[in-house]
Backbone as XML, in Angstrom:
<?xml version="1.0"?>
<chain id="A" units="angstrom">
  <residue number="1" name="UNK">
    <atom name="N" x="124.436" y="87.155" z="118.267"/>
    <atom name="CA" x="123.149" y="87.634" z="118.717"/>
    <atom name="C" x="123.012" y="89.135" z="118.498"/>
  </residue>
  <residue number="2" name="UNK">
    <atom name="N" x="124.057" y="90.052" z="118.727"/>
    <atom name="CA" x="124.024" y="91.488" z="118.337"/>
    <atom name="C" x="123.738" y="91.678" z="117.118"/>
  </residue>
  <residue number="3" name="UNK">
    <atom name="N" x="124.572" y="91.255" z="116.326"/>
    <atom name="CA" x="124.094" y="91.231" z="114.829"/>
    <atom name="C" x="123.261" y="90.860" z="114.366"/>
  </residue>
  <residue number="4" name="UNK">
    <atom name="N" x="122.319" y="89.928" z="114.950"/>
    <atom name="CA" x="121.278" y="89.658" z="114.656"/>
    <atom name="C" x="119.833" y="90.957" z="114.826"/>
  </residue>
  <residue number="5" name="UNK">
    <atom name="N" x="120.031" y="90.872" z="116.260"/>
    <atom name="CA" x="119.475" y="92.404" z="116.683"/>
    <atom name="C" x="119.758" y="93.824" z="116.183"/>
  </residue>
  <residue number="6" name="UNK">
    <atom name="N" x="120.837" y="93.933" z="115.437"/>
    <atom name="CA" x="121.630" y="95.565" z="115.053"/>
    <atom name="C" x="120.532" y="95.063" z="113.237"/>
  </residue>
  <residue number="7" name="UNK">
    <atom name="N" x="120.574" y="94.127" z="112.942"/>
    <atom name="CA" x="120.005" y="93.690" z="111.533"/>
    <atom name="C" x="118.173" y="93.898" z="111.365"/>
  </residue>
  <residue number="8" name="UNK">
    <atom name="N" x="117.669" y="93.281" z="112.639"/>
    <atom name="CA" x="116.343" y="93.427" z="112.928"/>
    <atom name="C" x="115.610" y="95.257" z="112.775"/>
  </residue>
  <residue number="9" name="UNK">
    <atom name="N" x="116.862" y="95.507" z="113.839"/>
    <atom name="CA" x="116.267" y="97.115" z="113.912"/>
    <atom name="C" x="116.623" y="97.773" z="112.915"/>
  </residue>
  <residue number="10" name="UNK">
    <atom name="N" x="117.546" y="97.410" z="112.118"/>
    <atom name="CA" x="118.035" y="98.102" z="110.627"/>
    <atom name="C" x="116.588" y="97.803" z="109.773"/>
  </residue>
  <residue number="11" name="UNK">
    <atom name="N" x="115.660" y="96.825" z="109.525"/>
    <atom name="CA" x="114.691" y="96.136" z="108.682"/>
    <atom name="C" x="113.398" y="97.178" z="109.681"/>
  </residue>
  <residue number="12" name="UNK">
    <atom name="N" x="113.494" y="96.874" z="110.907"/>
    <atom name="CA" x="112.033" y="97.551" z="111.411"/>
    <atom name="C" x="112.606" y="98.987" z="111.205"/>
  </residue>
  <residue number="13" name="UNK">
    <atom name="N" x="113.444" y="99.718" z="111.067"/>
    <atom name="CA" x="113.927" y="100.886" z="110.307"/>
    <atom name="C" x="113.488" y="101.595" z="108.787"/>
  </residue>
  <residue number="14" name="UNK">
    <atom name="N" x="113.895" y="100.534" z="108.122"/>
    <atom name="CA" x="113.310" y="100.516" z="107.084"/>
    <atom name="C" x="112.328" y="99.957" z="106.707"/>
  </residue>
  <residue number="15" name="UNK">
    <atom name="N" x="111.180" y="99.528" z="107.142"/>
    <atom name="CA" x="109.482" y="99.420" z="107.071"/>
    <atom name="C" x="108.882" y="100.612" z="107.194"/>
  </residue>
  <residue number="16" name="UNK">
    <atom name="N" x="109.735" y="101.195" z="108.589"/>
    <atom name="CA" x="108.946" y="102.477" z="108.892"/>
    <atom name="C" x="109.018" y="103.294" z="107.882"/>
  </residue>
  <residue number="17" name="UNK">
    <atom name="N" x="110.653" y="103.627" z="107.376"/>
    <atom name="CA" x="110.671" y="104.688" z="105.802"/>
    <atom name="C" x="109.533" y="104.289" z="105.149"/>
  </residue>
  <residue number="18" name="UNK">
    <atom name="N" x="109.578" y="103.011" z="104.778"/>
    <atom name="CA" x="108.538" y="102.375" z="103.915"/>
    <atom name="C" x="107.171" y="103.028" z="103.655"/>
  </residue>
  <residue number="19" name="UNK">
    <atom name="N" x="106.632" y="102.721" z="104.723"/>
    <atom name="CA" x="105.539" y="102.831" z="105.478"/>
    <atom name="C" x="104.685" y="104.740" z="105.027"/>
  </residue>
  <residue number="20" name="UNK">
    <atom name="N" x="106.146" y="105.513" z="106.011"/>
    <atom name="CA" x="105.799" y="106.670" z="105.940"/>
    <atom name="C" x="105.946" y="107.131" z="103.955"/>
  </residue>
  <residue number="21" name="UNK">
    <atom name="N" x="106.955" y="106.640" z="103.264"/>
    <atom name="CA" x="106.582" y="106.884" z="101.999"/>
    <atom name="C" x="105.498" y="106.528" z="101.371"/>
  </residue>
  <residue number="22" name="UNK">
    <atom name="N" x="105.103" y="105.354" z="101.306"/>
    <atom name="CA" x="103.522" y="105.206" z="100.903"/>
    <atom name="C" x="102.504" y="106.313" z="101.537"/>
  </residue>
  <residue number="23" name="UNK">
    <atom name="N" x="102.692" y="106.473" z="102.712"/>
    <atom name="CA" x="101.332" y="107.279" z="103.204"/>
    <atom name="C" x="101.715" y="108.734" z="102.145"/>
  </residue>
  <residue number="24" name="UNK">
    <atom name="N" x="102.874" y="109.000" z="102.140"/>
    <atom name="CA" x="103.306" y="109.983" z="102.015"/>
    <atom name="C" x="102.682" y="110.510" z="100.107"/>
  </residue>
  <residue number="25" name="UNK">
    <atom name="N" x="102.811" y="108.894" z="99.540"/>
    <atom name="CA" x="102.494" y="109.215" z="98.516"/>
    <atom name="C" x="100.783" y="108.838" z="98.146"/>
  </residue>
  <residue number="26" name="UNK">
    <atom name="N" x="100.583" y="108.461" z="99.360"/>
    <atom name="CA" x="98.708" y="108.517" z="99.201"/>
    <atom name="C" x="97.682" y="110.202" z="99.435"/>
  </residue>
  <residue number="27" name="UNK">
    <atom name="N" x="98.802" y="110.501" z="100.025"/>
    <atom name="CA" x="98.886" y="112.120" z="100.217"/>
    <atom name="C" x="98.774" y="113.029" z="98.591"/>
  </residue>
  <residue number="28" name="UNK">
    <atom name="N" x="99.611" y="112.652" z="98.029"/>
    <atom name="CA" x="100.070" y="113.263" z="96.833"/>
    <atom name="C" x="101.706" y="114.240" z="96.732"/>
  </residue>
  <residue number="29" name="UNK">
    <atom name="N" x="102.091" y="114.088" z="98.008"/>
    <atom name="CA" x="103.189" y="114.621" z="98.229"/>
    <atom name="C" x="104.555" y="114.179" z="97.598"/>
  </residue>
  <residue number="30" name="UNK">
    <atom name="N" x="104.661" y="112.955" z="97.300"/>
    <atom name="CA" x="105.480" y="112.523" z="96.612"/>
    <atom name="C" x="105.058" y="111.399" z="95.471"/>
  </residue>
  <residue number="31" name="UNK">
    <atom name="N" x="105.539" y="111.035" z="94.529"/>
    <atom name="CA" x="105.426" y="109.546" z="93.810"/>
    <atom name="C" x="106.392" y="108.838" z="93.436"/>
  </residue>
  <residue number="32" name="UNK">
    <atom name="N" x="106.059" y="107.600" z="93.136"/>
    <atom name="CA" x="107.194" y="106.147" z="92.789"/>
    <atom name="C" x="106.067" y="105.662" z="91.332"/>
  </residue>
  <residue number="33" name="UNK">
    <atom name="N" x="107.195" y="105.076" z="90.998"/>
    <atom name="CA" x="106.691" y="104.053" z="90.285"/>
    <atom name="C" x="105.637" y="102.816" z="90.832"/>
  </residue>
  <residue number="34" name="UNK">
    <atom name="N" x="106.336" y="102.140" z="91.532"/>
    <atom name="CA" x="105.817" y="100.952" z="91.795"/>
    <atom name="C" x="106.038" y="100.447" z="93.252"/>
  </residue>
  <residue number="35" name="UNK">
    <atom name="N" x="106.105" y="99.072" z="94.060"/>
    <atom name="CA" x="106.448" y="98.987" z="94.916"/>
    <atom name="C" x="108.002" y="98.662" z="95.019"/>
  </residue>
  <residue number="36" name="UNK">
    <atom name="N" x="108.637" y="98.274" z="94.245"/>
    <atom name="CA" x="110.477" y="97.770" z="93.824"/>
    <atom name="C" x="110.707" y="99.266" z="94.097"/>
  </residue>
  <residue number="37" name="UNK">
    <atom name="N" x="109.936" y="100.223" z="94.150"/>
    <atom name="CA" x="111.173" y="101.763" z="93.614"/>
    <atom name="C" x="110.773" y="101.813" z="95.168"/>
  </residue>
  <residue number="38" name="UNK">
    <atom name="N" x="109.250" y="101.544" z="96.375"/>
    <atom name="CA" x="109.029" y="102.283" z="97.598"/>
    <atom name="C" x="110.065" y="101.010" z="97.763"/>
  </residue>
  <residue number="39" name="UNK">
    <atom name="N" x="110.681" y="100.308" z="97.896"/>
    <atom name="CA" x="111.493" y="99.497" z="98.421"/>
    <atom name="C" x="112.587" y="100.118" z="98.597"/>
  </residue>
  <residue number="40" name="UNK">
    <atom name="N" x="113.213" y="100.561" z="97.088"/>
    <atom name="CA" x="114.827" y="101.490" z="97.043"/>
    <atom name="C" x="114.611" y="102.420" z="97.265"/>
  </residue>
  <residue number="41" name="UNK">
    <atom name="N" x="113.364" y="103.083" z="97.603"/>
    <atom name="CA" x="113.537" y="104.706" z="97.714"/>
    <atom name="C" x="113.728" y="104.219" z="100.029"/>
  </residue>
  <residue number="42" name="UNK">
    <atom name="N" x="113.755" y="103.341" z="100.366"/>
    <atom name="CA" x="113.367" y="103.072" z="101.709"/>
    <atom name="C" x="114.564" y="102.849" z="101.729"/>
  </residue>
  <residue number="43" name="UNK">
    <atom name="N" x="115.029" y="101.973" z="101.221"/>
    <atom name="CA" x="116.993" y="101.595" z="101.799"/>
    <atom name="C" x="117.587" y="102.598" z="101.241"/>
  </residue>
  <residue number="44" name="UNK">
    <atom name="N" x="117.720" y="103.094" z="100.323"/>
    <atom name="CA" x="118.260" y="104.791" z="100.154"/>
    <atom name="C" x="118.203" y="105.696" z="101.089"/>
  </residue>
  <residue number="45" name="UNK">
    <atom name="N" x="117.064" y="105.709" z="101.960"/>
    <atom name="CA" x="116.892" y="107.050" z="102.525"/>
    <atom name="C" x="117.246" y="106.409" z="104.037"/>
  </residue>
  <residue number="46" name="UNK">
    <atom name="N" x="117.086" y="105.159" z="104.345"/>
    <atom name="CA" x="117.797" y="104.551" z="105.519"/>
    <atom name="C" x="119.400" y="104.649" z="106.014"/>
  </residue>
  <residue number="47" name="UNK">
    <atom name="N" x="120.098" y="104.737" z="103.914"/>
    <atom name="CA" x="121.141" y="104.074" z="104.251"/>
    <atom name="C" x="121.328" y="105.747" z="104.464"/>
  </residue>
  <residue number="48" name="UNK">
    <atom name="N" x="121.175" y="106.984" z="103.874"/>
    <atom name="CA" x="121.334" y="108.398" z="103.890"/>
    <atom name="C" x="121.290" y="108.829" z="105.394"/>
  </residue>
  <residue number="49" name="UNK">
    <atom name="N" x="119.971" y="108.266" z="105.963"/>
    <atom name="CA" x="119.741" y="108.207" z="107.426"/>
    <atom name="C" x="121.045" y="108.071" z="108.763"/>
  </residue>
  <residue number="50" name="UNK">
    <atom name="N" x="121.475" y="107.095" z="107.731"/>
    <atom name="CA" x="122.574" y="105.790" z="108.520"/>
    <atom name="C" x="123.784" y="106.849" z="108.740"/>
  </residue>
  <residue number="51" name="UNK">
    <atom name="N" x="124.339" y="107.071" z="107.127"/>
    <atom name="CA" x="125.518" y="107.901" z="107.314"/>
    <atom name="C" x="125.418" y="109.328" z="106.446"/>
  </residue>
  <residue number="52" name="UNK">
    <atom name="N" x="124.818" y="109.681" z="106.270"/>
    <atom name="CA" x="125.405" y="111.081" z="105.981"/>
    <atom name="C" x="124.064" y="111.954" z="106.912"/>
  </residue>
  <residue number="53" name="UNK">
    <atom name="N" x="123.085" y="111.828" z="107.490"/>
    <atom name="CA" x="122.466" y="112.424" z="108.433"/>
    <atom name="C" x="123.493" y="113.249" z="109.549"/>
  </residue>
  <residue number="54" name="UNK">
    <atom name="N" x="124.481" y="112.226" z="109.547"/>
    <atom name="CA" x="125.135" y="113.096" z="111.151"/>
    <atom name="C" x="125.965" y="114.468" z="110.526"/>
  </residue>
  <residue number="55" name="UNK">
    <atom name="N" x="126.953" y="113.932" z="109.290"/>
    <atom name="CA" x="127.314" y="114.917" z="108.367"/>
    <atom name="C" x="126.765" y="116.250" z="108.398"/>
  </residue>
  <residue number="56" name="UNK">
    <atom name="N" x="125.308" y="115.918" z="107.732"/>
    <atom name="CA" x="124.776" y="117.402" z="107.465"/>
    <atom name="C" x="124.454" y="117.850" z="109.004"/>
  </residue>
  <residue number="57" name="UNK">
    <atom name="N" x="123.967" y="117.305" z="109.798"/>
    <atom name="CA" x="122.909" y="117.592" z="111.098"/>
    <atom name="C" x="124.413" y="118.645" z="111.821"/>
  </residue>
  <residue number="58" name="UNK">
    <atom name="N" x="125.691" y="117.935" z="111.469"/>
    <atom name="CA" x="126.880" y="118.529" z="112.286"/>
    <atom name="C" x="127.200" y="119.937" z="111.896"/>
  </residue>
  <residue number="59" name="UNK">
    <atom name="N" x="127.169" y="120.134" z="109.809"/>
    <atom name="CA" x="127.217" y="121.153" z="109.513"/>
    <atom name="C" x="126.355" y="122.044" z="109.479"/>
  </residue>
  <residue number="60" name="UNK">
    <atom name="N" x="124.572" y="121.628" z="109.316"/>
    <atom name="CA" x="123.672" y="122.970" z="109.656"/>
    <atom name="C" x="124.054" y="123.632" z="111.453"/>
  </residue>
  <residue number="61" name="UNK">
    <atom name="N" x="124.246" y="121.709" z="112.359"/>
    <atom name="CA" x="123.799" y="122.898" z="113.714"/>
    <atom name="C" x="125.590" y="124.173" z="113.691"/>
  </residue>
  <residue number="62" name="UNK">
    <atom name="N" x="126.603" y="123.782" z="113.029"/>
    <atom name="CA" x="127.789" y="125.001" z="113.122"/>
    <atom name="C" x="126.755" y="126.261" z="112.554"/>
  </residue>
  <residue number="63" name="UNK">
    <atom name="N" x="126.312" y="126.016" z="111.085"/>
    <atom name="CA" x="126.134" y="127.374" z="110.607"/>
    <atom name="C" x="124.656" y="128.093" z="111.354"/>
  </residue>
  <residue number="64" name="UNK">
    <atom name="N" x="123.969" y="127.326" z="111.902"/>
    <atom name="CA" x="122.872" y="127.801" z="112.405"/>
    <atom name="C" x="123.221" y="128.528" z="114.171"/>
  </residue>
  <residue number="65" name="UNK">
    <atom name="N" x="123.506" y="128.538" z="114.707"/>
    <atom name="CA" x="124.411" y="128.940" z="115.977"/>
    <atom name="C" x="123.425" y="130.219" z="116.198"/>
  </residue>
  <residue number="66" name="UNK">
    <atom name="N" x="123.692" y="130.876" z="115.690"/>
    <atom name="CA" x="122.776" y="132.057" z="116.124"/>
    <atom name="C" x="121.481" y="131.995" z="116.512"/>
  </residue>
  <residue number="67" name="UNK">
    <atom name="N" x="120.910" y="131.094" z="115.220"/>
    <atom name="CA" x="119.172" y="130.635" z="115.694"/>
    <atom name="C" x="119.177" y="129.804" z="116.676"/>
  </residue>
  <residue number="68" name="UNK">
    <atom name="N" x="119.636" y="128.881" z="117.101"/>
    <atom name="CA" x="119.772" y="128.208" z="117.933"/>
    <atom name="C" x="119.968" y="128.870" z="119.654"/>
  </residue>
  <residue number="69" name="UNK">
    <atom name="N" x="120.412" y="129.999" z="119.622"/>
    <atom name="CA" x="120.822" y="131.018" z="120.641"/>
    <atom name="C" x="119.336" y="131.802" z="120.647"/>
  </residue>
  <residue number="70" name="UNK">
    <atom name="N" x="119.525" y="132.272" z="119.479"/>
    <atom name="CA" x="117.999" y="133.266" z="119.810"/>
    <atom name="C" x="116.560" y="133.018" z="120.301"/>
  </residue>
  <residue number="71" name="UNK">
    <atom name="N" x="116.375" y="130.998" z="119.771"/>
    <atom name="CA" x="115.203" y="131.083" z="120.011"/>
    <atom name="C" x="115.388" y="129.899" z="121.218"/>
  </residue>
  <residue number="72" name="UNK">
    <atom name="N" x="116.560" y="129.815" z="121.819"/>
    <atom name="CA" x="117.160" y="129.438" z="123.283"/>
    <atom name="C" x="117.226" y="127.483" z="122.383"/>
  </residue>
  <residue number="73" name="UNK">
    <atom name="N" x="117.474" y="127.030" z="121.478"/>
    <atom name="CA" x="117.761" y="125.636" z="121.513"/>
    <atom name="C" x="116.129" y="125.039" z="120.682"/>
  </residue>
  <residue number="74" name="UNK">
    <atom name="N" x="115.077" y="126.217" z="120.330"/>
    <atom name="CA" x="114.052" y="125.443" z="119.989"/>
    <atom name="C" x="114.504" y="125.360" z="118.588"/>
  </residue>
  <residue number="75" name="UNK">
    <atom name="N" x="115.030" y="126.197" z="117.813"/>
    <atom name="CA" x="115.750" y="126.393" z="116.547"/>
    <atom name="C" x="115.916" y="125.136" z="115.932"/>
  </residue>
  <residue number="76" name="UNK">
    <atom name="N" x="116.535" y="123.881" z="116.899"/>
    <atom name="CA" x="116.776" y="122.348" z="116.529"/>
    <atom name="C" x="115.525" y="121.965" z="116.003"/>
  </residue>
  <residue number="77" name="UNK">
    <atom name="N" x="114.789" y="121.907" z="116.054"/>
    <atom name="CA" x="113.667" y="121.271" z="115.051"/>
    <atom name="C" x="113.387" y="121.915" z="113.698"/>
  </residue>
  <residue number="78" name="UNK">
    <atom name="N" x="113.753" y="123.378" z="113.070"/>
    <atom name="CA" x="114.031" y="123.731" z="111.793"/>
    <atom name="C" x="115.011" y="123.376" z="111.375"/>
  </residue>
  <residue number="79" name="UNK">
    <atom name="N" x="116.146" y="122.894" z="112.313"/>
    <atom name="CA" x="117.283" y="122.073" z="111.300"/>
    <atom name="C" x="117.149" y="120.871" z="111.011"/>
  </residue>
  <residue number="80" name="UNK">
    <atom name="N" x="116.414" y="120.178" z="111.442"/>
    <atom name="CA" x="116.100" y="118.713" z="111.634"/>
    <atom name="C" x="115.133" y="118.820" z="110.388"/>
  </residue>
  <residue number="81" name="UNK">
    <atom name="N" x="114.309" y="119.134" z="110.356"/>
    <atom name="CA" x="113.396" y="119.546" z="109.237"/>
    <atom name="C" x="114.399" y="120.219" z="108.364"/>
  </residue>
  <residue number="82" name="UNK">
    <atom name="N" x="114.866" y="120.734" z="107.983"/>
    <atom name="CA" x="116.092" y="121.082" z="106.976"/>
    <atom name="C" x="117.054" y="120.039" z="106.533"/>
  </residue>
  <residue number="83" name="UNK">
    <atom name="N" x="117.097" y="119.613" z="107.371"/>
    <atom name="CA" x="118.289" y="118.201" z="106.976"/>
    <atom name="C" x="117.855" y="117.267" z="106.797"/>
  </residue>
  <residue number="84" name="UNK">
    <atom name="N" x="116.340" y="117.027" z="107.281"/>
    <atom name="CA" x="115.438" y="115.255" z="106.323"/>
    <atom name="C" x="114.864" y="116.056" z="105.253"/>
  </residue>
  <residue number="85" name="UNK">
    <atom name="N" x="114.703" y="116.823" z="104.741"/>
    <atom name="CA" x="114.403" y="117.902" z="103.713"/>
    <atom name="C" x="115.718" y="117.510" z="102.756"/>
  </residue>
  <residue number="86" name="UNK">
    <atom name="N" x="116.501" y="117.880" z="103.249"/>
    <atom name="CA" x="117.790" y="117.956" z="102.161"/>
    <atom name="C" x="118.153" y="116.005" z="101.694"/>
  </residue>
  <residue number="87" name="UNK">
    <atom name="N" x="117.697" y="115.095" z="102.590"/>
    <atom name="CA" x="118.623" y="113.606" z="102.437"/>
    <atom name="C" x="116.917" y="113.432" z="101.596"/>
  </residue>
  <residue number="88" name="UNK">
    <atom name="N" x="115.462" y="113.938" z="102.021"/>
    <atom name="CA" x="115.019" y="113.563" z="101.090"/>
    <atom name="C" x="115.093" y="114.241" z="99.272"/>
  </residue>
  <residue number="89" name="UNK">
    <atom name="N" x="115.451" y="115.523" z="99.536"/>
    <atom name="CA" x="115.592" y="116.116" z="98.013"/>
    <atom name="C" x="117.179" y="115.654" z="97.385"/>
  </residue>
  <residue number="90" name="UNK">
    <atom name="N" x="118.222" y="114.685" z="98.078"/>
    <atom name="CA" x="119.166" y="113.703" z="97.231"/>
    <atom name="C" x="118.618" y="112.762" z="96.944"/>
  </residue>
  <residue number="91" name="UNK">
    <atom name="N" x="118.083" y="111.729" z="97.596"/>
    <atom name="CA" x="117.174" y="110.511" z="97.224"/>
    <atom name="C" x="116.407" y="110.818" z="96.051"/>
  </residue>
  <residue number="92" name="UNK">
    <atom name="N" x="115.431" y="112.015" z="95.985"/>
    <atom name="CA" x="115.074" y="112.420" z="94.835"/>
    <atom name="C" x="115.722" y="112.523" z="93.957"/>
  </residue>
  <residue number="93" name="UNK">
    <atom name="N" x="116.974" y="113.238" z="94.015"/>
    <atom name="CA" x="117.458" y="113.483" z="92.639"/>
    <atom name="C" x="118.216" y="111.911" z="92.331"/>
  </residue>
  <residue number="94" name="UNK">
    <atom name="N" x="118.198" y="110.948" z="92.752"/>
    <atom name="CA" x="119.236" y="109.751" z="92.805"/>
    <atom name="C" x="118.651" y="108.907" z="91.727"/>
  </residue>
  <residue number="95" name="UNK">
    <atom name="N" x="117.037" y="108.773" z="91.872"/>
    <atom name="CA" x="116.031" y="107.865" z="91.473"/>
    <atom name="C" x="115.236" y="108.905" z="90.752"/>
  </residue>
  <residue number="96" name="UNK">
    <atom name="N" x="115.132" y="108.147" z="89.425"/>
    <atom name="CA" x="114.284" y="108.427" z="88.574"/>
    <atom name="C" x="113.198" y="108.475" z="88.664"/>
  </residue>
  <residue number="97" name="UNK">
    <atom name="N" x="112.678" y="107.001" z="89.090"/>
    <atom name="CA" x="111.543" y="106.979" z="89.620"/>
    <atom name="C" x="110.440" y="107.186" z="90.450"/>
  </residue>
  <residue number="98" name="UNK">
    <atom name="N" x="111.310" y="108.213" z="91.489"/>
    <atom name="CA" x="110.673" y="108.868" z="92.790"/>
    <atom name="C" x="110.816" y="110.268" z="92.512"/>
  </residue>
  <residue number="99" name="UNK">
    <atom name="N" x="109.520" y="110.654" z="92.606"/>
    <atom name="CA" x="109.667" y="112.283" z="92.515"/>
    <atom name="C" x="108.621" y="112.808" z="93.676"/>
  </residue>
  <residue number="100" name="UNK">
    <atom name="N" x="109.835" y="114.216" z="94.399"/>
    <atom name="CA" x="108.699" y="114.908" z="95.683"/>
    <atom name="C" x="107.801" y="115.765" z="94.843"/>
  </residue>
  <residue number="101" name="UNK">
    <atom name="N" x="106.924" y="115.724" z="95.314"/>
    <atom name="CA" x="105.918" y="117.317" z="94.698"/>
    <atom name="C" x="106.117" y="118.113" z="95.687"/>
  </residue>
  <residue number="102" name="UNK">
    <atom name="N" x="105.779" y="117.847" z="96.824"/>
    <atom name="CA" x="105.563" y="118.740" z="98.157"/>
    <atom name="C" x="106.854" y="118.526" z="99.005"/>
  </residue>
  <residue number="103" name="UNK">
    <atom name="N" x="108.107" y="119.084" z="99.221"/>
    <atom name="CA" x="109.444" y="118.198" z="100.043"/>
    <atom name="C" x="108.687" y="118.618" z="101.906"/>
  </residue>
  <residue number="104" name="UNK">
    <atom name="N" x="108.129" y="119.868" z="101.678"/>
    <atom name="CA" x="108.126" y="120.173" z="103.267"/>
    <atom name="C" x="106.652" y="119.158" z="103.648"/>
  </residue>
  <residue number="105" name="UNK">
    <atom name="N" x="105.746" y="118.529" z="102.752"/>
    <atom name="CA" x="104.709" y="117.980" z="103.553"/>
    <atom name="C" x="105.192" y="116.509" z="103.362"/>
  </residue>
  <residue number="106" name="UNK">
    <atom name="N" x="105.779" y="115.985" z="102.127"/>
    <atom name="CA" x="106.470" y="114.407" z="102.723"/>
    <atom name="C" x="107.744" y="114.676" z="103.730"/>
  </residue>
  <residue number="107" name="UNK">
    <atom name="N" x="108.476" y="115.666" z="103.920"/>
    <atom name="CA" x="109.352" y="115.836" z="104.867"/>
    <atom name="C" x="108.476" y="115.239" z="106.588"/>
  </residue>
  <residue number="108" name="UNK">
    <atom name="N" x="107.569" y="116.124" z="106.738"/>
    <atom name="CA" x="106.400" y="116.455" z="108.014"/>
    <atom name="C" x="105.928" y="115.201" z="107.815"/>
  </residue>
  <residue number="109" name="UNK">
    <atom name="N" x="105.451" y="114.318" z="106.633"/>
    <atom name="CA" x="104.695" y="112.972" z="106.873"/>
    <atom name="C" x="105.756" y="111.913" z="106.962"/>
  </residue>
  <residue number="110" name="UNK">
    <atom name="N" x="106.758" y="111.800" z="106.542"/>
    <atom name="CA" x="107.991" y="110.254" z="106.585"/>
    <atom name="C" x="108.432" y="110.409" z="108.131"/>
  </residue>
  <residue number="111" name="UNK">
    <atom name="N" x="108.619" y="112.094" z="108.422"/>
    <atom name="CA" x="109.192" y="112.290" z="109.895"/>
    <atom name="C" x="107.707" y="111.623" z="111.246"/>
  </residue>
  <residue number="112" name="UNK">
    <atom name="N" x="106.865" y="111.602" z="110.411"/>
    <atom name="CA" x="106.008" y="111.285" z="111.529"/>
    <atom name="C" x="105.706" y="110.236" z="111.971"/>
  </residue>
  <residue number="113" name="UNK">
    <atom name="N" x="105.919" y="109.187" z="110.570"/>
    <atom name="CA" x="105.219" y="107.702" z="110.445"/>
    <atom name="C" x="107.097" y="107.058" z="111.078"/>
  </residue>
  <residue number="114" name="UNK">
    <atom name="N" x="107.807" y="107.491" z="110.896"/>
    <atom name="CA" x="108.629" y="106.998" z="111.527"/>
    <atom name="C" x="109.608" y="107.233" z="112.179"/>
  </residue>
</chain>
C-alpha cells in the first residue's frame, strides 16, 4: 500500500512539472518539441528534483551563509530560486529538444504551478 501511495505522489509530482512547463512554454519562456519531449523534460526535472536538489540546495545554503545572516534567513528564497534555476538550466542542456529562453521567468512559472 506505501508503494502504491509513494508511486501516486511521484505521478501527481510529475503532472504538476508537466503542467507548469506547458504554461511555462505558452508564456514563451521556454520550448519543446512536442508533447513526448513535455513528458521527458517532466521526469527529468522530477527525477533532478528527487536527487540532486538536496545536493545543490546543501551546497548553495554552505556558500551563501552570509546572505542568509544579513537579510536574517529571508536570503532562502534567492537560493531556492538559484537552485531550480540551475536543475532547470541541466535539464536544458540534457535535451535537445527543450530550450529556456527566459531561465528566471520559467524558473518563477514551473515554481508556481507546482
Amino acid at each position: 500500500m506505501e508503494v502504491a501511495r509513494r508511486l501516486g505522489v511521484l505521478v501527481l509530482e510529475w503532472a504538476a512539472i508537466a503542467l507548469g512547463v506547458f504554461i511555462a512554454g505558452q508564456f514563451g519562456y521556454l520550448t519543446y518539441k512536442d508533447i513526448g519531449t513535455l513528458a521527458v523534460v517532466a521526469v527529468v526535472l522530477g527525477l533532478f528534483n528527487s536527487f540532486l536538489r538536496p545536493f545543490l540546495l546543501a551546497i548553495f545554503m554552505i556558500v551563501s551563509i552570509p546572505i542568509l545572516i544579513l537579510t536574517l534567513g529571508l536570503g532562502i528564497y534567492l537560493v531556492l530560486f538559484v537552485t531550480n534555476g540551475a536543475i532547470l538550466a541541466l535539464t536544458d542542456s540534457l535535451l535537445k529538444d527543450f530550450s529556456v529562453n527566459s531561465w528566471a521567468m520559467a524558473t518563477l512559472t514551473i515554481i508556481q504551478v507546482s
